[in-house]
C-alpha positions in Angstrom: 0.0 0.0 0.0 1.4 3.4 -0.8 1.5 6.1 1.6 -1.0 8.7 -0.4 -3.4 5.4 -0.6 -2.5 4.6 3.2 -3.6 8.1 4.6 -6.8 7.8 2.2 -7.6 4.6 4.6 -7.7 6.5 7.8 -9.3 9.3 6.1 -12.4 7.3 4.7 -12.8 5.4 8.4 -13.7 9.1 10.0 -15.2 10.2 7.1 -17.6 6.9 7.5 -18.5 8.1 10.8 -19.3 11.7 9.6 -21.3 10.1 7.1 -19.6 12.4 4.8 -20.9 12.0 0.9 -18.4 11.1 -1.7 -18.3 14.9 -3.4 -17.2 16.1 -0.1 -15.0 13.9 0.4 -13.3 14.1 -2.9 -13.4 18.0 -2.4 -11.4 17.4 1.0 -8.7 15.2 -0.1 -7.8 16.4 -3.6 -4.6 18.5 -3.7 -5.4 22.1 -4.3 -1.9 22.1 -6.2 0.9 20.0 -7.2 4.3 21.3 -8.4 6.7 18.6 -9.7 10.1 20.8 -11.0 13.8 20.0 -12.5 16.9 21.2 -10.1 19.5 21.2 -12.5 22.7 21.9 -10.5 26.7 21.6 -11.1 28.3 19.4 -8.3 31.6 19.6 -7.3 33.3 17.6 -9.2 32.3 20.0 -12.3 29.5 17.3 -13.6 25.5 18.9 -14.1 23.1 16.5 -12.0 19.2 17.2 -12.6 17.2 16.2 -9.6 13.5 16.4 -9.6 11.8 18.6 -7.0 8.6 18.7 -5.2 5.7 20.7 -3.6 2.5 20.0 -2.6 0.0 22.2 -1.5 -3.4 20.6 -0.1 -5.0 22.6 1.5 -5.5 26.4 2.1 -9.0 26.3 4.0 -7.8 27.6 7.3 -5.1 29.7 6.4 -1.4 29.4 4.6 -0.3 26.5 4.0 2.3 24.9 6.1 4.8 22.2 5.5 8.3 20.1 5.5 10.6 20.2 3.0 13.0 16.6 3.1 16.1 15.5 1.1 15.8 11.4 0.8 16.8 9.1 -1.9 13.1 7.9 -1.6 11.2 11.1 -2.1 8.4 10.9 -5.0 5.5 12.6 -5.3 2.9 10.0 -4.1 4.5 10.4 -0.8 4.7 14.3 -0.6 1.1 14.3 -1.8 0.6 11.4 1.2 2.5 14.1 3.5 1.0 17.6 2.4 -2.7 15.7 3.3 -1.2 14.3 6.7 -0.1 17.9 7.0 -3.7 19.2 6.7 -5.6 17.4 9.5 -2.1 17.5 12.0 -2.8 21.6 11.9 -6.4 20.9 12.1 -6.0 18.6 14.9 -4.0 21.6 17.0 -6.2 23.7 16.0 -3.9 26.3 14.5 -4.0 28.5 11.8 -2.5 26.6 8.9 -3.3 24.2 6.0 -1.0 21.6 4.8 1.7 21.1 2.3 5.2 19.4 1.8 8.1 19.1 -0.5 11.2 17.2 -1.3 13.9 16.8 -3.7 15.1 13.0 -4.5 18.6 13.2 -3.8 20.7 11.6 -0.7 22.0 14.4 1.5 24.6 12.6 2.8 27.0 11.8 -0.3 26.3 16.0 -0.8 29.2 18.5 0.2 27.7 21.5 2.5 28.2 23.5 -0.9 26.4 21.1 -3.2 23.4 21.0 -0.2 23.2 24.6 -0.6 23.3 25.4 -4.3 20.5 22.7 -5.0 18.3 24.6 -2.0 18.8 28.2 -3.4 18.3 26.2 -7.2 14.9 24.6 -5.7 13.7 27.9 -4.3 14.1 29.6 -7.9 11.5 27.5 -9.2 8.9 27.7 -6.3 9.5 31.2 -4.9 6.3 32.6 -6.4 4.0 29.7 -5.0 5.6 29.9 -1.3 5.8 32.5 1.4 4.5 33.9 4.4 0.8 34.5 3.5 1.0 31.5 1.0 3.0 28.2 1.8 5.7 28.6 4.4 8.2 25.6 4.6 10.3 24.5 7.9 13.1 21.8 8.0 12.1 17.9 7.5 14.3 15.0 6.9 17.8 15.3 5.6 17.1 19.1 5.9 18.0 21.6 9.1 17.7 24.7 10.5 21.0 26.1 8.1 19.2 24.7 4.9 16.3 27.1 5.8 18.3 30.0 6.3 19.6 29.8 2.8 15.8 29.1 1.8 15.1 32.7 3.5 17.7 34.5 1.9 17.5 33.3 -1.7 13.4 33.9 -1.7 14.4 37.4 -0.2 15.8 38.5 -3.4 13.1 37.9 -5.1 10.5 39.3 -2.2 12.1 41.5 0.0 13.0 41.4 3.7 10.5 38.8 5.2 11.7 36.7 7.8 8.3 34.9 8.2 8.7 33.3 5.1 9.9 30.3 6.5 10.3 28.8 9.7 12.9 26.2 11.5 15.9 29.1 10.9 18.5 29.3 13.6 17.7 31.2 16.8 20.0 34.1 15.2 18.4 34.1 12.6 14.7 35.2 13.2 14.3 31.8 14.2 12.4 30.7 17.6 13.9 29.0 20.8 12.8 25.6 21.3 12.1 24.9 17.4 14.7 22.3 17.3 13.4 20.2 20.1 9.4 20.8 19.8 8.5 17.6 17.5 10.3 15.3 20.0 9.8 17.1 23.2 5.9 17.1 21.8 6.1 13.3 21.6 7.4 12.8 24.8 4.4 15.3 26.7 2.0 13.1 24.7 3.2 9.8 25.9 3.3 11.3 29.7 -0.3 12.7 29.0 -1.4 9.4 27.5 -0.4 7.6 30.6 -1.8 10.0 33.3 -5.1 8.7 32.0 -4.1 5.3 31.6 -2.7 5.2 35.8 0.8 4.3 34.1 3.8 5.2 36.2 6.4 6.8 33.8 9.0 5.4 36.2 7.6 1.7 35.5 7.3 2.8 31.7 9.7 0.7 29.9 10.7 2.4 26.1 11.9 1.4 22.9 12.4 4.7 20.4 13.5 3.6 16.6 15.2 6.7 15.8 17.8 8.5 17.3 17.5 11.7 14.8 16.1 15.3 16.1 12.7 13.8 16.7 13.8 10.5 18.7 17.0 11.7 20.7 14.8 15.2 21.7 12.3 12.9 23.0 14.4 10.7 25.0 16.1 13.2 26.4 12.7 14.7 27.6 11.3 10.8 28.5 14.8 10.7 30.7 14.2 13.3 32.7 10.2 12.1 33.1 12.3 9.4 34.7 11.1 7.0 31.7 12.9 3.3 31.5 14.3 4.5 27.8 15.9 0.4 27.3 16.7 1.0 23.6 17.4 3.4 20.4 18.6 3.2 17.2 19.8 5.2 14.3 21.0 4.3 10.8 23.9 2.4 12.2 21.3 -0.2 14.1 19.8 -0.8 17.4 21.2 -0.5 21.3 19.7 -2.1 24.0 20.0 -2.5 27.5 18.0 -3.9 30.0 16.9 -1.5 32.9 17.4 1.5 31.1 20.4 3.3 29.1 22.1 6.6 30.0 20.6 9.0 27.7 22.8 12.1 28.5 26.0 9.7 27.5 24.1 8.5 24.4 23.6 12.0 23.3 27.3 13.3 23.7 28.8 10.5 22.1 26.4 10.6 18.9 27.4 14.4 19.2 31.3 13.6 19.3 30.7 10.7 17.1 28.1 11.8 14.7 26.2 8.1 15.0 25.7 5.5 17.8 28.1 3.3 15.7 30.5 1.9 17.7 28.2 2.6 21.1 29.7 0.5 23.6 27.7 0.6 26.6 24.7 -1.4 25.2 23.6 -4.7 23.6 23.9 -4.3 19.9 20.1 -5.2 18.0 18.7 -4.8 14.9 16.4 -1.8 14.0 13.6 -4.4 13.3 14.5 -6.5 16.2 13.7 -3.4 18.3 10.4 -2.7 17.3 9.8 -6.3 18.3 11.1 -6.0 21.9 9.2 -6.4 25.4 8.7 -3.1 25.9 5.5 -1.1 27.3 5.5 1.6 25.2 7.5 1.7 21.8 8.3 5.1 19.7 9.3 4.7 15.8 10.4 8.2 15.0 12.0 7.3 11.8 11.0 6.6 8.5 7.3 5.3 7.4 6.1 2.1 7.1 8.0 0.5 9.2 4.8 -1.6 11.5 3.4 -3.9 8.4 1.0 -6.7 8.3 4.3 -9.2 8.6 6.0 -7.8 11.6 2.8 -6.9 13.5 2.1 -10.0 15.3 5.1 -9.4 16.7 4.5 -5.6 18.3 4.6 -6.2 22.2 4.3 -2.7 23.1 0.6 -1.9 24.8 0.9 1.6 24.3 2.9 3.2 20.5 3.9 6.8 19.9 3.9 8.0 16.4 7.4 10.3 16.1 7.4 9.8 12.5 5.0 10.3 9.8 3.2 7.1 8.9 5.4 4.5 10.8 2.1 1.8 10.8 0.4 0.5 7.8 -3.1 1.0 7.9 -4.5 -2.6 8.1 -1.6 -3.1 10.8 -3.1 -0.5 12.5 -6.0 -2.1 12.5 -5.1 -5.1 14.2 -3.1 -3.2 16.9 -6.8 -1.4 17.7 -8.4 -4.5 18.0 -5.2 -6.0 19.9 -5.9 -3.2 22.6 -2.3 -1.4 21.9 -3.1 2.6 22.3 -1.8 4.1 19.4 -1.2 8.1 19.7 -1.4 9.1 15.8 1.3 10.8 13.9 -1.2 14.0 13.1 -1.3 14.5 17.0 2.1 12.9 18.6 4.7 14.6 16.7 3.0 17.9 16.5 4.8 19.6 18.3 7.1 21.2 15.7 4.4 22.7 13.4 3.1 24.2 16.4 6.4 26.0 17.4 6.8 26.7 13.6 3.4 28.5 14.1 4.7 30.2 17.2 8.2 31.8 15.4 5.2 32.7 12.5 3.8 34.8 15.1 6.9 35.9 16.4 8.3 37.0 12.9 5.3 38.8 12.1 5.5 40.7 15.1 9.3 41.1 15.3 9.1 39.9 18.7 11.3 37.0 20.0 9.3 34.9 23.0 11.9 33.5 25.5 12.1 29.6 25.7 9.7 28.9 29.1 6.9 30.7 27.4 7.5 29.0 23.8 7.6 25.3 26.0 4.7 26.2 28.2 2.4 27.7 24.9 3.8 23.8 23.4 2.2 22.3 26.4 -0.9 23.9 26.6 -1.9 23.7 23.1 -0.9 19.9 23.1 -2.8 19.1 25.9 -5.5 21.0 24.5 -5.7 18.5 21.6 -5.0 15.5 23.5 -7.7 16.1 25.8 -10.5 16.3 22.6 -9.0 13.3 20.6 -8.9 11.2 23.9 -12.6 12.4 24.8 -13.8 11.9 21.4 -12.5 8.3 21.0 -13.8 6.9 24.3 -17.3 8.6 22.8 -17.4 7.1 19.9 -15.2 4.2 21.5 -12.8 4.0 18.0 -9.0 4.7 18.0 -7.0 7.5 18.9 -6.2 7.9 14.9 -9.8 7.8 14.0 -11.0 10.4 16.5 -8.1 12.8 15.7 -9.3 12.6 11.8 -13.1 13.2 12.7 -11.7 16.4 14.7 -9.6 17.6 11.4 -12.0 16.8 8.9 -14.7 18.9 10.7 -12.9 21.9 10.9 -11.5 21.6 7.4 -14.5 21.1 6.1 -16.4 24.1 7.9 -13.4 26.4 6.8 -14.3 24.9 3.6 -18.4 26.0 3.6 -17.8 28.8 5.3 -15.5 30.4 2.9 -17.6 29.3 0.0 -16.8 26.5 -2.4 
């Protein structure tokens, strides 16, 4: 199943319960536009490459459009189009003023130079400048992409626009860019998971955790998780999985992956696979790296009761299915990882205003609007007694949809 047909799935299963006809939801879920574009840059060994591009823009119901843009060797457009929709009900969902998009460029950051990186960003923002910026489609960092790549992002659509530092968001703190930005999407995660088991009567100090990536979004929320005195037992990056019984040392893990660049070569842990670590006998698990990684093959196997979704679409949608029916509480991607479009939102605000919030009052604004949204997904699934997932799509759908009718088809 691919991932535009995946987030269809969930779609149609709220849309069922809305007892939404087929015009509407056709209307909902087709992309308002699609922009597929050629990067033809010179590398450094003198040779032209031409990469293709990407941007989707699906929705602009409740406001500009807001959305990731992600170097990976596995970008095409059926998952930005998956993405942009995702995009769509996750601002819904938080209720803030945004509709979705999301872009990429096929390439694989890491056989690019730093100079290479940058003249295929400022190439990629001459053929979208007129179709993004602050009132229209403002980007923020995704995978393979960081807080530098959206500074160049700024400066190259300022020469076609004009000072605007609100044109884009995820930019270093010195940069117009808001405290806290970095850490929101896993910091988010881990509030959600402490929220989820409040109402569950879960200790967090009894809380055994497994978190598949060990990126911005997974090592930001174990670092939050460790000090919620969470039993983090294993992590993982690109380099595999590290396990150890009774909890690992977060704080070491995170300086040696910043000395090392990796957790290759991590010694003070059992070495796993990343698969094998979804599988282990933990209480709650966290995949916070790429999608599709919980499929109908590997599902059986899923011992965690309780799964936070740090990446975008990390569970097929009939294996999500069978973890509902198993009992496992799933918080959904659209609500779990969150937490960056919302801090995105909040250096928006900031830049508009050209006023800087310090970082107690951008964490605390996180928090409550967060909670917030926990609160009505959580109420709305035990009324309607379906998933986490499903509720959190009826919430999205309805105000899309009433944005939609009230600003006249």
């Amino acid at each position: 199943m691919k991932a535009n047909e995946a987030v269809q799935v969930f779609f149609n299963r709220a849309a069922d319960i809305l007892e939404m006809p087929e015009n509407q939801r056709r209307l909902l879920t087709t992309a308002m536009r699609e922009v597929t574009v050629e990067v033809p840059v010179e590398m450094d060994n003198g040779e032209l490459d031409v990469l293709i591009g990407y941007r989707v823009q699906h929705s602009n119901a409740r406001g500009p459009m807001k959305g990731g843009l992600r170097y990976h060797w596995e970008v095409d457009l059926d998952e930005v189009r998956a993405l942009a929709s995702l995009m769509t009900w996750k601002t819904a969902v938080v209720n803030i003023p945004y509709g979705g998009a999301k872009g990429g460029i096929c390439v694989d950051p890491r056989k690019l130079s730093r100079k290479e990186k940058e003249r295929i960003t400022r190439k990629f923002v001459d053929q979208i400048h007129e179709i993004v910026g602050p009132d229209k489609d403002i980007p923020a960092p995704d995978m393979g992409t960081n807080s530098e790549t959206m500074a160049w992002i700024r400066n190259q659509w300022e020469k076609y626009h004009g000072f605007n530092p609100a044109c884009i968001t995820g930019k270093p703190v010195e940069d117009y860019g808001a405290k806290g930005r970095e850490e929101a999407t896993g910091r988010g995660c881990g509030i959600l998971a402490f929220k989820m088991l409040q109402r569950l009567n879960h200790d967090p100090r009894q809380t055994r955790v497994a978190i598949q990536g060990f990126g911005n979004v997974g090592s930001h929320a174990a670092k939050y998780m460790y000090e919620s005195e969470f039993k983090i037992e294993a992590i993982s990056d690109i380099s595999g999985g590290y396990y150890r019984e009774g909890g690992l040392d977060i704080p070491e893990a995170l300086s040696y992956v910043l000395e090392n660049g990796s957790l290759a070569g991590y010694q003070n842990a059992d070495p796993i696979s990343n698969e094998a670590l979804l599988c282990l006998d933990v209480d709650l698990l966290m995949p916070s790296a790429l999608g599709g990684v919980i499929t109908e093959d590997n599902v059986a196997d899923i011992k965690a009761k309780y799964i936070v979704e740090g990446a975008n679409g990390p569970i097929h949608a009939n294996a999500d299915e069978t973890l509902f029916k198993r009992g496992v509480t799933v918080i959904p991607d659209i609500l779990a990882n969150a937490g960056g479009v919302t801090v995105s939102y909040f250096e928006w605000v900031q830049n508009r205003q050209y006023y800087s919030w310090d970082l107690n009052r951008v964490r605390q604004q996180l928090d409550h609007v967060l909670t917030s949204a926990f609160e009505e997904v959580w109420q709305t699934a035990n009324e309607h007694k379906i998933s986490l997932r499903t509720a959190a799509f009826m919430i999205g759908i309805r105000r899309v949809m009433r944005a939609t009718e009230l600003s006249g088809i």
